[in-house]
N, C-alpha and C positions, 0 to 999 in steps of 0.2 A: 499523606493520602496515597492510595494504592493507585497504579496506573489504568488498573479496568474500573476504578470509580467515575477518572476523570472521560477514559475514552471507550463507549458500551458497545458492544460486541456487532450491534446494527442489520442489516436487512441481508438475505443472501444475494450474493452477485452471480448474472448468468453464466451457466455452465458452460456455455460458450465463447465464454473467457479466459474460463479458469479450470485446470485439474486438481482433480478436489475442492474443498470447501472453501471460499470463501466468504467474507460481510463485508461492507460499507455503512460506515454513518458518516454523511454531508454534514462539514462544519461551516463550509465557505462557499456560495454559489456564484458562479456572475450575473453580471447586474452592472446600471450604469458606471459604476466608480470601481472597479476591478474587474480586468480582464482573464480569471483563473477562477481555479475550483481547487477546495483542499477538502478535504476526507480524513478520515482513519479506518482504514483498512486491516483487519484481521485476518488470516491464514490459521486455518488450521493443518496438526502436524503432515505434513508431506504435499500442501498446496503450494500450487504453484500460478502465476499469471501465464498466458499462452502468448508468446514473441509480439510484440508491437511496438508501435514508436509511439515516439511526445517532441514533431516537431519544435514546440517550443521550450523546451524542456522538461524535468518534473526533480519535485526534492522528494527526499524518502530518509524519513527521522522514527528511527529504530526504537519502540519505548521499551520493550521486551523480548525477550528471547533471540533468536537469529536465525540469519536467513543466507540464499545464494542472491548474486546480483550480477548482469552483464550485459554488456552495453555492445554492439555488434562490432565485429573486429577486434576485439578485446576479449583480456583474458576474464574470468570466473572470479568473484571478490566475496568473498566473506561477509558480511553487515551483522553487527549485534549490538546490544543493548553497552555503554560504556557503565562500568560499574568505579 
């Protein structure tokens, strides 16, 4: 099964988050019995999310293609899909 069957391309996210295009489709909301929200999140070529944090963390699992990733104080990381 192809990975854009499992995860569909979803709603635009505001521009005031993001340079260039992005989507969201909500897989996970919270609610009494989990305190997180999970997503999949699409980029299109040259988007980018604009600087914030995720006090409690956040995971970011690669299904395709690649991307830039950094964490403040830190160097610039690679992220791609493992083949």
């Amino acid at each position: 099964m192809n990975t854009a069957d499992l995860f569909k391309k979803g709603e635009p996210l505001p521009a005031e988050w993001f340079t260039g295009k992005a989507f969201l489709t909500p897989l996970v909301s919270k609610d009494k019995n989990n305190n997180f929200s999970a997503g999949s999140v699409t980029f299109e070529p040259e988007a980018r999310t604009n600087w914030h944090t995720h006090p409690k963390g956040q995971v970011l699992l690669v299904i395709d293609g690649e991307g830039l990733y950094q964490e403040k104080g830190k160097l610039l990381r690679l992220l791609r899909k493992e083949t």
